[in-house]
N, C-alpha and C positions, 0 to 999 in steps of 0.2 A: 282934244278932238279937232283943235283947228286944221290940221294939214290932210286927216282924215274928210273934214269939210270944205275943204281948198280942192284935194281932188275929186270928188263927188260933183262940186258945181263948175268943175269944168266940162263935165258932160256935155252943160248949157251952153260952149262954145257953137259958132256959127246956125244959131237957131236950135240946138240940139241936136245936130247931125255929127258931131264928133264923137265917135265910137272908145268903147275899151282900148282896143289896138291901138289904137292915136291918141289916146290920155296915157299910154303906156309907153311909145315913143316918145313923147314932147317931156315926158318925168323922166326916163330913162328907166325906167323899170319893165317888171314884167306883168302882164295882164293877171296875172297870179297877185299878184301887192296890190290890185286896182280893187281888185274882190273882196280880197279881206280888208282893204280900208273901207269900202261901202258896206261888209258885213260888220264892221264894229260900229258903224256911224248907226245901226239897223237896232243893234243891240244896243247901244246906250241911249237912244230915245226909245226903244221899247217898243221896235216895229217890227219885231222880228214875227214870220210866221203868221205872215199876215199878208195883205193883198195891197196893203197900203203902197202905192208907187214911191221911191224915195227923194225924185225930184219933185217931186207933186208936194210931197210932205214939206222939204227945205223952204221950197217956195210960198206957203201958203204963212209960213211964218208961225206956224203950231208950237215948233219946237224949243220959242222964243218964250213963247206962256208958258210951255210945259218949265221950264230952267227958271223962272221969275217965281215957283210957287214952292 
């Protein structure tokens, strides 16, 4: 999950104003790969389908307990 979570929290570059398109540039990928690495990061803590924001979730450090139990 780490590069999965490497791209996710670059989101949080420049205050959060760094969009898909420009996490998609700066990787070299396509906005397409940005999706599914933040739709697997969704499903392996088990946010999927839900309203949960998932930089809100990274950040709050949830996901840290949820792996420690």
């Amino acid at each position: 999950m780490g590069q999965e979570i490497h791209v996710t929290l670059r989101f949080n570059l420049a205050n959060g104003k760094v969009g898909r398109n420009e996490i998609a540039q700066m990787r070299g990928v396509s906005v397409a790969t940005i999706n599914r690495h933040r739709e697997h990061i969704r499903r392996k803590l088990k946010i999927t389908n839900s309203d949960t924001n998932l930089m809100t979730y990274l950040q709050s450090g949830f996901w840290t307990k949820d792996k420690e139990d």
